[in-house]
HTML snippet that shows the backbone in 3Dmol.js (N, CA, C, O; Angstrom):
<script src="https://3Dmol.org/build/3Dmol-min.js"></script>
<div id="view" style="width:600px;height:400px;position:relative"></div>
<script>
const pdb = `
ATOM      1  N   UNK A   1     -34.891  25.366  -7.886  1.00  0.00           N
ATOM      2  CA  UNK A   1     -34.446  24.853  -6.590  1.00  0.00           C
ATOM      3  C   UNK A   1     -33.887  23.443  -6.735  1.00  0.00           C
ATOM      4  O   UNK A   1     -32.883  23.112  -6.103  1.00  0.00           O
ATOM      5  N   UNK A   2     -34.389  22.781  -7.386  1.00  0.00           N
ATOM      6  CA  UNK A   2     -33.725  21.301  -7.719  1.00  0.00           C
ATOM      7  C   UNK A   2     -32.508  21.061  -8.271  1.00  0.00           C
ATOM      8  O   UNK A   2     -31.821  20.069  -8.026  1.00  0.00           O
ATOM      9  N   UNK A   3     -32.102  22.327  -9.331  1.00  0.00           N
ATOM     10  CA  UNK A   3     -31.046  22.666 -10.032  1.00  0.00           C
ATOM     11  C   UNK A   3     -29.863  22.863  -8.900  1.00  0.00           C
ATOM     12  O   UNK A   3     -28.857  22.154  -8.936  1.00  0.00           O
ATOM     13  N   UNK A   4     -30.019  23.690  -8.075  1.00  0.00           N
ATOM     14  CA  UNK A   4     -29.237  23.825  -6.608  1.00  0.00           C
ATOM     15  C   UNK A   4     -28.621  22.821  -5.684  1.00  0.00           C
ATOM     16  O   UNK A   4     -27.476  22.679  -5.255  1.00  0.00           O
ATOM     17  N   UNK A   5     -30.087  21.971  -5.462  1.00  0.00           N
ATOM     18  CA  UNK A   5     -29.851  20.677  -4.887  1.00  0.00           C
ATOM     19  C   UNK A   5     -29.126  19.426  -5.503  1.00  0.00           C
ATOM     20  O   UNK A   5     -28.296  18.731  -4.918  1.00  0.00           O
ATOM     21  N   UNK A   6     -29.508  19.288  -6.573  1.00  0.00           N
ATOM     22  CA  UNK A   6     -28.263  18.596  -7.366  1.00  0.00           C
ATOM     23  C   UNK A   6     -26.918  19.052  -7.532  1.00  0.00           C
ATOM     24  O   UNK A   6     -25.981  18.263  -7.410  1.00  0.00           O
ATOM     25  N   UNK A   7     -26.733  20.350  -7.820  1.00  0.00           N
ATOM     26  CA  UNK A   7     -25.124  20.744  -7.689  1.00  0.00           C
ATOM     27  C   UNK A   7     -24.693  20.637  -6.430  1.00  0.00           C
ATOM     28  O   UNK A   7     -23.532  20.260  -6.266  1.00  0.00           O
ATOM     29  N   UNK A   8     -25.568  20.958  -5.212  1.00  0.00           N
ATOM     30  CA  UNK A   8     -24.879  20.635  -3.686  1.00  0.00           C
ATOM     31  C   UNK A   8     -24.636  19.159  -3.411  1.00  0.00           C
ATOM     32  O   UNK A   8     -23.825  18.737  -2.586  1.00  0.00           O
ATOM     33  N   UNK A   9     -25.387  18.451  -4.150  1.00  0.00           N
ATOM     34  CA  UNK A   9     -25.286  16.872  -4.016  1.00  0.00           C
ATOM     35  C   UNK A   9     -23.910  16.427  -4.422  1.00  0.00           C
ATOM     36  O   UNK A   9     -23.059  15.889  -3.713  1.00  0.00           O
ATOM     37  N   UNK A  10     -23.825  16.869  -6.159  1.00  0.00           N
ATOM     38  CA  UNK A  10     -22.418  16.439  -6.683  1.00  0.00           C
ATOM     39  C   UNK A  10     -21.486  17.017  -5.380  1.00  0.00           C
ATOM     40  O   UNK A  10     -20.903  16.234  -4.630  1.00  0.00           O
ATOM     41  N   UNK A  11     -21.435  18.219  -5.245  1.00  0.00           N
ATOM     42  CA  UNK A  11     -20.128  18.851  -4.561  1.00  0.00           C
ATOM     43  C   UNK A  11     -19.718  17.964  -3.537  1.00  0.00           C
ATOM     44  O   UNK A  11     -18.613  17.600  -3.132  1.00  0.00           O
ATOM     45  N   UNK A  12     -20.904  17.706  -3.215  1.00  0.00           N
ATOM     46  CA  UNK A  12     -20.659  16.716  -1.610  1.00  0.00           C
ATOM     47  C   UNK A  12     -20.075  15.809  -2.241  1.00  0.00           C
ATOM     48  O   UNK A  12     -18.958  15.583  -1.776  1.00  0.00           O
ATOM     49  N   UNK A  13     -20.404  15.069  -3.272  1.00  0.00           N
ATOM     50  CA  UNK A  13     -19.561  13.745  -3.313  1.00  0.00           C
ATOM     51  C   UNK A  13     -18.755  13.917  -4.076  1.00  0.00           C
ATOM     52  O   UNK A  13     -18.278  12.827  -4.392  1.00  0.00           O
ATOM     53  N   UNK A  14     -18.143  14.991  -4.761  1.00  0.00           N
ATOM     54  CA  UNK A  14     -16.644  15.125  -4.929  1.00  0.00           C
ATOM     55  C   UNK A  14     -16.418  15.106  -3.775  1.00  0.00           C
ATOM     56  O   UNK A  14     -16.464  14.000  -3.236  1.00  0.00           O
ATOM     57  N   UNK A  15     -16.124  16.166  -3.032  1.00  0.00           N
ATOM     58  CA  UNK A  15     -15.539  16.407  -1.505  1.00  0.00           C
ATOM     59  C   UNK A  15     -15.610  15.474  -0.479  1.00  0.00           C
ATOM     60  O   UNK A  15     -14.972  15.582   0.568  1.00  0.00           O
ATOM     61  N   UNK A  16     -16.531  14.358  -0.805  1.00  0.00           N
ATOM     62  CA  UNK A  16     -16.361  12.629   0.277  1.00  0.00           C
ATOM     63  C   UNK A  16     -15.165  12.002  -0.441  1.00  0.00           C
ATOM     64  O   UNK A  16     -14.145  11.480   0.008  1.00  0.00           O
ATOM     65  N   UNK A  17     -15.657  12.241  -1.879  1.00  0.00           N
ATOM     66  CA  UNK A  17     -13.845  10.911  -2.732  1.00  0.00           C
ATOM     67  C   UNK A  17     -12.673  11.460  -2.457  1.00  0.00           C
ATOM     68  O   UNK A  17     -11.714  10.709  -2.281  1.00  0.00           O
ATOM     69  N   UNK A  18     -12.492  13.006  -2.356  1.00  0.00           N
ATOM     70  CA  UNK A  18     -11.441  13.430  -2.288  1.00  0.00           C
ATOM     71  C   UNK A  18     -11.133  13.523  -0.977  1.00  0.00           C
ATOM     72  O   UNK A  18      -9.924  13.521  -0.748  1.00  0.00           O
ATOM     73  N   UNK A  19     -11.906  13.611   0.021  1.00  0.00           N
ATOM     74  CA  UNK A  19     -11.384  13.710   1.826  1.00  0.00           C
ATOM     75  C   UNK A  19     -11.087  11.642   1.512  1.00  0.00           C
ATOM     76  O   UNK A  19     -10.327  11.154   2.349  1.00  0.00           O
ATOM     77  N   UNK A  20     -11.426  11.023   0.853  1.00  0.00           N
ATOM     78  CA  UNK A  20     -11.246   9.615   0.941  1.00  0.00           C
ATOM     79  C   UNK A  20      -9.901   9.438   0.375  1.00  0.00           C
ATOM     80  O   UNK A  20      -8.967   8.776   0.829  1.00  0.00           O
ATOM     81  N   UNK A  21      -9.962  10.092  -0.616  1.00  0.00           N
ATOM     82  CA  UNK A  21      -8.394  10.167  -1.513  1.00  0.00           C
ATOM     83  C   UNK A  21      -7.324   9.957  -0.697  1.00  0.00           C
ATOM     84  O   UNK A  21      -6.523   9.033  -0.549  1.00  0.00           O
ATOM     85  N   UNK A  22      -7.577  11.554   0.043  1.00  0.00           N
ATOM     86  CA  UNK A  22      -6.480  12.156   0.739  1.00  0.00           C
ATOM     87  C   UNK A  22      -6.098  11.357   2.190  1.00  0.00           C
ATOM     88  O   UNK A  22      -5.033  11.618   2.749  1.00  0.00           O
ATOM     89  N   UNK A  23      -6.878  10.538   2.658  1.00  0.00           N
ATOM     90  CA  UNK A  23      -6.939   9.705   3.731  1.00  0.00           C
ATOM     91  C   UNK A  23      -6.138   8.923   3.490  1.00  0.00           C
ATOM     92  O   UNK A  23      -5.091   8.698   4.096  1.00  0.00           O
ATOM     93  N   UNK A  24      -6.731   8.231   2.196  1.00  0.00           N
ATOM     94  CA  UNK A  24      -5.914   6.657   1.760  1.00  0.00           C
ATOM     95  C   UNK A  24      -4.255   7.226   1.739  1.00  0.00           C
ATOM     96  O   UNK A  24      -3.397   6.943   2.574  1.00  0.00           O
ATOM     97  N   UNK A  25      -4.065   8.251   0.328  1.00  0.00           N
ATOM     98  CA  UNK A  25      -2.896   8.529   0.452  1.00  0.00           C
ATOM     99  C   UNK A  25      -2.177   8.977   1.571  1.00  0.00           C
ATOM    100  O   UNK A  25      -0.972   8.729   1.530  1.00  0.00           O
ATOM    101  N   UNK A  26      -2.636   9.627   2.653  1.00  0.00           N
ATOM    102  CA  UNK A  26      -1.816   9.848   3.533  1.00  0.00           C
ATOM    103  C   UNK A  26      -1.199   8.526   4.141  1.00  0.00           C
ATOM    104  O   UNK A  26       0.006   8.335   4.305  1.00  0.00           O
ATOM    105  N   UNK A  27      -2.470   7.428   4.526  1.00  0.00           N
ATOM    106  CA  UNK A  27      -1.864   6.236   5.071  1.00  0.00           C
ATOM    107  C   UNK A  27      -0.854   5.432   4.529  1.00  0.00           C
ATOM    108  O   UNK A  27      -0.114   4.631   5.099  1.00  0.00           O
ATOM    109  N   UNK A  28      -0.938   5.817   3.120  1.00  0.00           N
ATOM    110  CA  UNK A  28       0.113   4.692   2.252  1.00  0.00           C
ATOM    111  C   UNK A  28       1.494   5.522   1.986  1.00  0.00           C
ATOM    112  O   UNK A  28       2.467   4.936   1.511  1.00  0.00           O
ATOM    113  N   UNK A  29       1.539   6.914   2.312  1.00  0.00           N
ATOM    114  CA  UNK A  29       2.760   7.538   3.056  1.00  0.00           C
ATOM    115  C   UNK A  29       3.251   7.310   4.017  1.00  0.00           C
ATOM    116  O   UNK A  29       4.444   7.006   3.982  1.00  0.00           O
ATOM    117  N   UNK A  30       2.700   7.348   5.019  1.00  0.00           N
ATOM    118  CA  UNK A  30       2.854   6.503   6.613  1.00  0.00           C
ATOM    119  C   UNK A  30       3.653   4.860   6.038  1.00  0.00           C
ATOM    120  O   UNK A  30       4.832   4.612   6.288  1.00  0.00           O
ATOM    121  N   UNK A  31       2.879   4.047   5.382  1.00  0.00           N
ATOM    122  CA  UNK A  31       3.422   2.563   5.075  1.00  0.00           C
ATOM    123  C   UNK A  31       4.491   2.704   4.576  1.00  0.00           C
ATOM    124  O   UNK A  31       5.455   2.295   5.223  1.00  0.00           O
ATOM    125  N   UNK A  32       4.704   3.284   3.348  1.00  0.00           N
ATOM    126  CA  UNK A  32       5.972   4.118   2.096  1.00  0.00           C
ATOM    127  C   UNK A  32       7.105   4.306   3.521  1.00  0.00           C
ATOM    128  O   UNK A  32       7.887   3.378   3.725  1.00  0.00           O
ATOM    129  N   UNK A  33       7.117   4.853   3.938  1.00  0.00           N
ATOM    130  CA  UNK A  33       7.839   5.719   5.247  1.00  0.00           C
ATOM    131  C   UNK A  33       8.476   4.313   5.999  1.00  0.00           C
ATOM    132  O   UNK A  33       9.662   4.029   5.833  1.00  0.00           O
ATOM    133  N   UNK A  34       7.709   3.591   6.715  1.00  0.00           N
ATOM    134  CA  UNK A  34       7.734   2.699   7.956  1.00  0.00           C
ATOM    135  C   UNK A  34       8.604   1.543   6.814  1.00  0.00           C
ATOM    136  O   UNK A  34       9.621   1.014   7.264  1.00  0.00           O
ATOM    137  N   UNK A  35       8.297   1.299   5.798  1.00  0.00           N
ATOM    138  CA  UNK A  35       8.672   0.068   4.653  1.00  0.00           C
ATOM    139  C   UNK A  35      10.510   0.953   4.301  1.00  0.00           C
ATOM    140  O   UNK A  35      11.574   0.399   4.029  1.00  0.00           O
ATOM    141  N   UNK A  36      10.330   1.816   4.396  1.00  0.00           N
ATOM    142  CA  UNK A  36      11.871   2.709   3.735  1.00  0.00           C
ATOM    143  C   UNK A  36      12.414   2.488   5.107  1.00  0.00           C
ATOM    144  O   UNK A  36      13.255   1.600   4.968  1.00  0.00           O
ATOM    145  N   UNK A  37      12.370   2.805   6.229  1.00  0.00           N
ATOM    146  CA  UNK A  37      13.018   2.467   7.210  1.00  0.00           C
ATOM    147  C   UNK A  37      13.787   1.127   8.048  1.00  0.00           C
ATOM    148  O   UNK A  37      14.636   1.014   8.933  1.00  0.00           O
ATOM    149  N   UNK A  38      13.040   0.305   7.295  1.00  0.00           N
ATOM    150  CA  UNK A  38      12.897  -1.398   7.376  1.00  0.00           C
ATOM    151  C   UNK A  38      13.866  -1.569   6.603  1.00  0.00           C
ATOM    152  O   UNK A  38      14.931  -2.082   6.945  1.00  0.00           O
ATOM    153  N   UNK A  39      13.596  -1.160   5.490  1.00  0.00           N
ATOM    154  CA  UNK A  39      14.847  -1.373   4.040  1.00  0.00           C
ATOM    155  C   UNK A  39      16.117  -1.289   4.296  1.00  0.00           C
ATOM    156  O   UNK A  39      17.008  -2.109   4.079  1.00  0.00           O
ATOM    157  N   UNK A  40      16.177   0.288   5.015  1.00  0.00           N
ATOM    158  CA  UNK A  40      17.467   0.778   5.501  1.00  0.00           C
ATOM    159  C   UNK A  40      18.013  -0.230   6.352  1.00  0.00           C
ATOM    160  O   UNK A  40      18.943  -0.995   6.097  1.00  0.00           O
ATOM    161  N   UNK A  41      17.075  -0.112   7.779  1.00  0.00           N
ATOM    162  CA  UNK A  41      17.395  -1.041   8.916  1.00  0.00           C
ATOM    163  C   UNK A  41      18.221  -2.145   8.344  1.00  0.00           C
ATOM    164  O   UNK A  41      19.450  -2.093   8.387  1.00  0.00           O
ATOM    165  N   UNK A  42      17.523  -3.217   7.770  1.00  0.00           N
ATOM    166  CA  UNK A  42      18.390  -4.258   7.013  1.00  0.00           C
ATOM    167  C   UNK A  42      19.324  -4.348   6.375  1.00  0.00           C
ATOM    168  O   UNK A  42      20.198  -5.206   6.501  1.00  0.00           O
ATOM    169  N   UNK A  43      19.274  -3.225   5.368  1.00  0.00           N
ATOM    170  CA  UNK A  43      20.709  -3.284   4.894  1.00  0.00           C
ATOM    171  C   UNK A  43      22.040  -2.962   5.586  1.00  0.00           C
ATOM    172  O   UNK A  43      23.227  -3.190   5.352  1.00  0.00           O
ATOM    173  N   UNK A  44      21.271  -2.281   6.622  1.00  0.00           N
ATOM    174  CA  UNK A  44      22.854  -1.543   7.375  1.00  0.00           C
ATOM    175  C   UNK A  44      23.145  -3.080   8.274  1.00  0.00           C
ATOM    176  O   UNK A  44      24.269  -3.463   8.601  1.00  0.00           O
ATOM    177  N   UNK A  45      21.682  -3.915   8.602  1.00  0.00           N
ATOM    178  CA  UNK A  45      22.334  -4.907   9.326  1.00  0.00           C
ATOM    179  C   UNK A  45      23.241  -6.251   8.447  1.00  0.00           C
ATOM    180  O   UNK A  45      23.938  -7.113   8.982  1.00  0.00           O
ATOM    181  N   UNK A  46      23.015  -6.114   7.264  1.00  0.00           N
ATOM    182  CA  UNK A  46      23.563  -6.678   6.183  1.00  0.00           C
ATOM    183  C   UNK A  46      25.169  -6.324   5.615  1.00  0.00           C
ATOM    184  O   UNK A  46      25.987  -6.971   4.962  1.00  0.00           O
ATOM    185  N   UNK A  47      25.161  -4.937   6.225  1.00  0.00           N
ATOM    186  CA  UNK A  47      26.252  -4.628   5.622  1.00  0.00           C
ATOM    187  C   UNK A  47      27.502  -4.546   7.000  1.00  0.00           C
ATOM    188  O   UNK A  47      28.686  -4.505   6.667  1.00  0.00           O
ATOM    189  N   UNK A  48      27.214  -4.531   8.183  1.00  0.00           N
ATOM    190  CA  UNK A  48      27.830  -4.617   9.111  1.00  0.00           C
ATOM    191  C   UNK A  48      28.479  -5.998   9.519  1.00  0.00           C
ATOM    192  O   UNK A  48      29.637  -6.227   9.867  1.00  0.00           O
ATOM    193  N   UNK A  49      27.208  -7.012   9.353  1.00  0.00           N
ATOM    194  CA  UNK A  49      27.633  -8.361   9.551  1.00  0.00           C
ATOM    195  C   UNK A  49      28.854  -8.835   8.462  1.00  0.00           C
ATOM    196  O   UNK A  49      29.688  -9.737   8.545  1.00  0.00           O
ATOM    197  N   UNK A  50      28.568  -7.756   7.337  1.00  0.00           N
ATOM    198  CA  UNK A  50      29.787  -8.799   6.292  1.00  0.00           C
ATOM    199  C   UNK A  50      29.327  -9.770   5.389  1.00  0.00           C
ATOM    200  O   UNK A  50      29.980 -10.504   4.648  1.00  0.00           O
ATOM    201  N   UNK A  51      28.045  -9.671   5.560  1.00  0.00           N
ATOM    202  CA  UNK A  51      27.150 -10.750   4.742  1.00  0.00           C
ATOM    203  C   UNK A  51      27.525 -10.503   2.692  1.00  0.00           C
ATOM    204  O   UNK A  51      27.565  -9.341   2.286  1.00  0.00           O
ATOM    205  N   UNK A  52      27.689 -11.347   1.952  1.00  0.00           N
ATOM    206  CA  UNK A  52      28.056 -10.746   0.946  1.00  0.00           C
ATOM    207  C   UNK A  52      27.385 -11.740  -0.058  1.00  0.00           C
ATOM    208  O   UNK A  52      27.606 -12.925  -0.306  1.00  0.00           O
ATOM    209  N   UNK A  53      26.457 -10.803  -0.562  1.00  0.00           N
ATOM    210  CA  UNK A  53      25.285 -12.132  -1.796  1.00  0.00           C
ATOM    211  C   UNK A  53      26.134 -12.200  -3.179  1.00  0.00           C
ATOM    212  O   UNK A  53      27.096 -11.443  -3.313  1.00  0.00           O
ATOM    213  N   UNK A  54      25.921 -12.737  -3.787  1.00  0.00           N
ATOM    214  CA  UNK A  54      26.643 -12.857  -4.870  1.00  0.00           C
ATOM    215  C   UNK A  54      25.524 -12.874  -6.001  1.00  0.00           C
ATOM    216  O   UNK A  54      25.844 -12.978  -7.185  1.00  0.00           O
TER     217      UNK A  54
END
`;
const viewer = $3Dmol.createViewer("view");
viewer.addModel(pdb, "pdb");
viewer.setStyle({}, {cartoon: {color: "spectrum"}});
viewer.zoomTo();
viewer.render();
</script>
């Protein structure tokens, strides 16, 4: 019976790091996403104005 309870233990805490994993990464998709849109945003306002870096 202890043998049991220890493998249900590990499982659980794989399955907490990985629901944690999958959390984090989703949010830093969301950021990835919102940061690529910003990028764009700017450049198109960069490239409309005529602005020209050298």
């Amino acid at each position: 019976m202890n043998i049991l309870l220890i493998v249900i233990a590990i499982v659980a805490i794989v399955l907490l790091f990985t629901g944690g994993f999958v959390s984090a990464l989703n949010w830093l998709l969301w950021v990835g996403i919102i940061l690529l849109v910003l990028a764009v945003i700017v450049w198109l306002v960069r490239m409309i104005s005529g602005r020209r870096s050298v």
